[in-house]
C-alpha positions in Angstrom: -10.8 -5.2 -19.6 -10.9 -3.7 -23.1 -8.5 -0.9 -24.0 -10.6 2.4 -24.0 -9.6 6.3 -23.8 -10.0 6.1 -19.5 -7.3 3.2 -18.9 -4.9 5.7 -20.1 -6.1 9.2 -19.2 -7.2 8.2 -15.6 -4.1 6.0 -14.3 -2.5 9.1 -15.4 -4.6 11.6 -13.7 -4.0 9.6 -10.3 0.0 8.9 -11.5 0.4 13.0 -11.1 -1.4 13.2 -8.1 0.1 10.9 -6.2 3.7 11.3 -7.7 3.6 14.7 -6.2 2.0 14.4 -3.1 4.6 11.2 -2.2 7.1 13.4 -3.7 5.8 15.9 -0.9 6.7 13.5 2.4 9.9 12.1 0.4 11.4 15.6 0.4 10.4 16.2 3.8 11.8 13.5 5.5 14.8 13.5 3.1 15.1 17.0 3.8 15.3 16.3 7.7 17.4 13.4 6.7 20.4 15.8 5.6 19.9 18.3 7.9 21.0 15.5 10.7 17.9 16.3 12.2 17.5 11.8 12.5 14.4 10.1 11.4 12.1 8.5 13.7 10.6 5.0 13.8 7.4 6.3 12.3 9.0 8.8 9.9 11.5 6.1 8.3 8.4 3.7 7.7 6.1 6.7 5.8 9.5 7.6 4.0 9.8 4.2 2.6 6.0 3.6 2.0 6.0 6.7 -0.1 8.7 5.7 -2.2 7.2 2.2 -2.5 3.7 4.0 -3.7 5.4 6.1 -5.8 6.9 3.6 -8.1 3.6 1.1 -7.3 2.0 4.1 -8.7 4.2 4.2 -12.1 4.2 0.9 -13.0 0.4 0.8 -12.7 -0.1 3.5 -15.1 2.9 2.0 -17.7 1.5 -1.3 -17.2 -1.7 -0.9 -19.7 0.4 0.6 -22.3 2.1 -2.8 -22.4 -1.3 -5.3 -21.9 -3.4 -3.3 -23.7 -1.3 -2.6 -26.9 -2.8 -3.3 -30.3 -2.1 -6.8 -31.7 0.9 -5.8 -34.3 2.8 -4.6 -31.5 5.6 -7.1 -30.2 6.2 -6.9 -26.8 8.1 -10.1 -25.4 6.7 -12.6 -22.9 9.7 -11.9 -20.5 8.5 -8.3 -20.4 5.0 -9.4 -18.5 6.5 -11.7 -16.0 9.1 -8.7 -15.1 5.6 -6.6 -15.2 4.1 -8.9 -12.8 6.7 -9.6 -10.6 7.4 -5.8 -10.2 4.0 -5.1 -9.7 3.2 -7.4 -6.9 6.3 -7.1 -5.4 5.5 -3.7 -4.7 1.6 -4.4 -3.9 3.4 -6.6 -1.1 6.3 -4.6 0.0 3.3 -2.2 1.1 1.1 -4.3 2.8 4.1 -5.7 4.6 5.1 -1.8 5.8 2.1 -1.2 6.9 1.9 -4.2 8.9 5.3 -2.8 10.5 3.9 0.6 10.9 0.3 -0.5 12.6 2.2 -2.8 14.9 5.0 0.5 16.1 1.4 2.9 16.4 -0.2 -0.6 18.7 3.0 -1.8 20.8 3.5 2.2 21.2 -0.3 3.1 22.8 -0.9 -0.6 24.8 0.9 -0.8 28.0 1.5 -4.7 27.5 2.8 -6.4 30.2 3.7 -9.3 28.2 7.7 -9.5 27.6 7.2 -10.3 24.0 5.3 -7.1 23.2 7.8 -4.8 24.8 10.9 -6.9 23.1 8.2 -6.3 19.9 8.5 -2.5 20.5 12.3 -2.5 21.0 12.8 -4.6 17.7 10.7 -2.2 15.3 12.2 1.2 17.4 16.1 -0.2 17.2 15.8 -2.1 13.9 13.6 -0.3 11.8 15.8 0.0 8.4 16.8 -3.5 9.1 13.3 -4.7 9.1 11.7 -2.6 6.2 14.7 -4.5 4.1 14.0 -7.9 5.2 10.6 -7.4 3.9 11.3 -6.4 0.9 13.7 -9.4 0.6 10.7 -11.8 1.8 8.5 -10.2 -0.9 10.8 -10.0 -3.7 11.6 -14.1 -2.5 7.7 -15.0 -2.3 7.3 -13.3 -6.4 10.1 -14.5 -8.0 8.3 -18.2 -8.8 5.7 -16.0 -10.6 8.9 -16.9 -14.1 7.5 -20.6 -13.6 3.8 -20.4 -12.1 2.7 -17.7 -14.4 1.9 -19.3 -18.0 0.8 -16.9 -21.1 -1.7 -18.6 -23.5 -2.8 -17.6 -26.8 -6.6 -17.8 -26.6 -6.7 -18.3 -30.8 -4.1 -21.6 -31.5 -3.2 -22.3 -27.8 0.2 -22.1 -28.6 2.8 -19.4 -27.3 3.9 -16.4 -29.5 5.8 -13.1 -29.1 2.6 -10.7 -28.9 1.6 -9.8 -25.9 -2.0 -8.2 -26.5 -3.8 -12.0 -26.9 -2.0 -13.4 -24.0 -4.6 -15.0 -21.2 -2.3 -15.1 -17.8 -3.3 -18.3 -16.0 -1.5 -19.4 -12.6 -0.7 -22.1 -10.8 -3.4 -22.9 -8.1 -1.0 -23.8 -5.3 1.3 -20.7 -5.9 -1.7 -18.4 -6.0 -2.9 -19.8 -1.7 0.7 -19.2 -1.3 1.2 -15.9 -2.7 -2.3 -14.6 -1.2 -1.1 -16.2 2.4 2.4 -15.1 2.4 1.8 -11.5 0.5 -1.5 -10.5 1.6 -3.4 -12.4 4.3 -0.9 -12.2 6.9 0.3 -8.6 7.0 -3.1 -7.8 6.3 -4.5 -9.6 9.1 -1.8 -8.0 11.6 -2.6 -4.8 10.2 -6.5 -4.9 10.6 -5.5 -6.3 14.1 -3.6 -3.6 15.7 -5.8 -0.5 14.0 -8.9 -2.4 15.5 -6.5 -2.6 19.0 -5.5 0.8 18.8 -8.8 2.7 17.5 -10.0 0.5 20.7 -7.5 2.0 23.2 -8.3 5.6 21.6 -11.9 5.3 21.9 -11.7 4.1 25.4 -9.4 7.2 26.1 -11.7 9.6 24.4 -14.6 8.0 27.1 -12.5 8.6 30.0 -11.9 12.6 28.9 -15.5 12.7 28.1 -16.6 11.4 31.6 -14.1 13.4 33.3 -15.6 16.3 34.4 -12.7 18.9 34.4 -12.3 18.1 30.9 -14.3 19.9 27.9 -15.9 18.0 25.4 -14.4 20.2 22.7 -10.7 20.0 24.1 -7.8 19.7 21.8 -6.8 16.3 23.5 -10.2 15.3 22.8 -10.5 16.3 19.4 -7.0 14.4 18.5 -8.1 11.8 19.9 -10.8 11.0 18.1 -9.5 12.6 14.9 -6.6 10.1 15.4 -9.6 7.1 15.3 -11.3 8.5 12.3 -8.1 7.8 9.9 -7.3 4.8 11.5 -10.8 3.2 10.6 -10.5 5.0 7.0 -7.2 3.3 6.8 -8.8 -0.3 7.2 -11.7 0.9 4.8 -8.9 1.1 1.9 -6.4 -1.1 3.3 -9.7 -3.9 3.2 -10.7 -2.7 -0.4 -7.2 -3.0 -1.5 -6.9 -6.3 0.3 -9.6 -7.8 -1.4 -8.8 -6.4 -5.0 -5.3 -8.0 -5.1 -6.8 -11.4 -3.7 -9.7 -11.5 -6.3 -6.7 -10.4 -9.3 -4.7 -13.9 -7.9 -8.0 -16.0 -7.4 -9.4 -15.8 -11.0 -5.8 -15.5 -12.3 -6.5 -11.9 -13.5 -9.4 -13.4 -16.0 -11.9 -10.4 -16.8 -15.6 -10.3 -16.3 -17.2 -7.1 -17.3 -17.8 -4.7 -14.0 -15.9 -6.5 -11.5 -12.8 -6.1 -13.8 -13.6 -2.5 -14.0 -14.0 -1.7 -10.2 -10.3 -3.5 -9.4 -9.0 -1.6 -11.8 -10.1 1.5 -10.4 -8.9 0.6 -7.0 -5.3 -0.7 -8.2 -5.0 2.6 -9.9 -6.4 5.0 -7.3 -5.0 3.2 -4.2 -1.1 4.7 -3.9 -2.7 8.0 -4.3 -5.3 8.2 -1.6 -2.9 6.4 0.4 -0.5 9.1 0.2 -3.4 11.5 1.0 -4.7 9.3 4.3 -1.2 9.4 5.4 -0.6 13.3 4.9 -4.0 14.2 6.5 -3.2 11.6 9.8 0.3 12.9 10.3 0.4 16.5 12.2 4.1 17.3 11.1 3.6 16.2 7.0 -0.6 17.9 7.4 1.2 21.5 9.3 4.1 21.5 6.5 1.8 21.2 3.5 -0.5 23.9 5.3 2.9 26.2 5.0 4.0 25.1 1.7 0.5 25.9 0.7 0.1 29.2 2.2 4.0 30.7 0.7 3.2 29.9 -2.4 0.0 31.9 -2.3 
């Protein structure tokens, strides 16, 4: 992608936006956090995932300043592969919390009867913190190679200099399966697996209240219910269109071409913040709070 006025004004359009509605469920939580009011499975996830968008967020909007810079600028290889490794590690680190946080919302609604599911649901509910770490620790492990599969070419002598605006990233094709695998297929694919099993289980609950004839159609069971559904499936909508941007970037080894370069880019950037929004909207506590904060300051 060429440099133009909209790489820089609209990352950071979307960079304020999201910055302060993260910063919104951070100081909640953190809030709650010091009052010793305890944190609960779900609240500790959404904490850290709005941290994690927050700085994904940042370094999304820094990043063209760096790859984008005029040619006389000198900007160190070393400061790319730190740029990439940050950058995925956080692209990673949030598919891999919300894998942890679809699983806790699917072990939660099923009644499994399988012991594995219920020792599932007592791992995420009694080791949260513990788990969100590991993660992190699996992610940072799975980017670090990036230093040796990531190679910067000069596209003009083939040779390696110090500027970083003619660099062409190229990486290795057996590091890229695994990276895609590791990072993004499979807590993608448990994610899209227990929001399909639990807008399921919803839906078949909204059916019974709907055939149950003491029930109302507009009752405020029924209407969570299927409210409940409605951001689930809008979560898979950009969790999929996020999905598939970070595998193409890793597939073509982040080589433009013309309007499919432009629409990644535009998901990459506007991604942490309508995240942020989904999660704000699906959540009664965070939605009634920012209702509050809204209506005090007017």
């Amino acid at each position: 992608m060429k440099w133009s006025l909209w790489v820089t004004l609209l990352p950071a359009v979307f960079c304020t936006i999201g910055t302060i509605f993260n910063s919104f469920v951070m100081s909640i939580y953190l809030k709650d956090w010091c009052r010793k009011k305890g944190l609960k499975v779900c609240d500790q996830i959404l904490l850290s995932m709005a941290f994690t968008s927050t700085s994904l967020q940042w370094v999304v909007t820094l990043s063209p300043i760096v790859f984008y810079m005029e040619s006389h600028m000198v900007v160190p290889r070393e400061v790319f592969f730190c740029l990439f490794v940050i950058d995925f590690f956080l692209i990673e680190a949030t598919f891999w919390q919300l894998a942890i946080l679809s699983t806790y919302y699917c072990v939660k609604l099923f009644d499994f009867t399988f012991s594995f599911f219920r020792w599932v649901k007592r791992l995420i509910s009694g080791y949260t913190t513990q788990l969100l770490l590991i993660s992190a620790a699996i992610c940072l492990a799975i980017n670090v190679p990036f230093v040796w599969a990531l190679q910067l070419n000069n596209p003009e002598n083939g040779t390696k200099d110090t500027r970083g605006a003619g660099y062409i990233p190229t990486i290795n094709i057996y590091y890229s399966v695994f990276h895609i695998m590791c990072g993004c297929c499979l807590p993608f694919a448990i994610t899209f697996t227990c929001i399909v099993l639990s807008v399921g289980s919803l839906m078949r609950h909204v059916w019974r209240i709907r055939s149950n004839a003491l029930q109302f159609s507009s009752s405020p069971q029924l209407v969570g219910h299927i409210q409940a559904a409605a951001i689930m499936v809008l979560c898979v909508v950009l969790d999929l269109s996020f999905f598939l941007t970070v595998t193409g970037l890793l597939a073509t080894s982040f080589q433009s071409a013309g309007i499919r370069d432009s629409i990644f880019w535009a998901v990459f950037i506007s991604y942490p913040t309508t995240r942020s929004m989904v999660v704000i909207i699906g959540n009664p506590q965070l939605r009634r709070r920012m209702v509050e904060m809204c209506a005090s300051s007017s």
